[in-house]
C-alpha positions in Angstrom: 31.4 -1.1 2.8 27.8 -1.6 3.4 26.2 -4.4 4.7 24.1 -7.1 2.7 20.7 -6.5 3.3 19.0 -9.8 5.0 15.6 -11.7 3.6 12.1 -10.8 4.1 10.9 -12.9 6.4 7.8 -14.6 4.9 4.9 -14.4 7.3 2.9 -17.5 8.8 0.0 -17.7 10.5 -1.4 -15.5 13.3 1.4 -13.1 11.8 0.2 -12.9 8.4 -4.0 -12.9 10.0 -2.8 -10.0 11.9 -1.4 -8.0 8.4 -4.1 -8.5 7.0 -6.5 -7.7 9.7 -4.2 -4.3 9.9 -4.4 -3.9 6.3 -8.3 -4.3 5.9 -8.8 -1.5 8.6 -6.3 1.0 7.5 -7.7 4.8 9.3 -7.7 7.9 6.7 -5.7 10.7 7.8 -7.8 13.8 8.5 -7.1 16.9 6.2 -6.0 19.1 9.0 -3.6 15.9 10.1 -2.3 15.8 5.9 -1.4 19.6 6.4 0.5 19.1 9.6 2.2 16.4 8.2 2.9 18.3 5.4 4.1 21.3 7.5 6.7 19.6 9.5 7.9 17.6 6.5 8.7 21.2 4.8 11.1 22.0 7.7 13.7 19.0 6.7 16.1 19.2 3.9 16.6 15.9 2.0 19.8 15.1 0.4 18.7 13.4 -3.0 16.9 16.2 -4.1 
């Protein structure tokens, strides 16, 4: 059987300054980066599809 999930903590705050700081300065991922990604993702087989 599994196990109940727990609650979200709700975020107070230096906690939720620091999301947000991390949120407003999110880096793009290059293109070369993407494909890599991309590449490695390829190699796994999921179950649910």
């Amino acid at each position: 059987m599994a196990r109940p999930i727990k609650e979200t903590p709700i975020l107070k705050r230096k906690d939720a300054q620091r999301f947000f700081e991390k949120m407003d300065n999110i880096q793009k991922v290059s293109p070369e980066e993407l494909a890599r990604i991309k590449r490695n993702a390829s190699r796994y087989v999921f179950v649910n599809d």
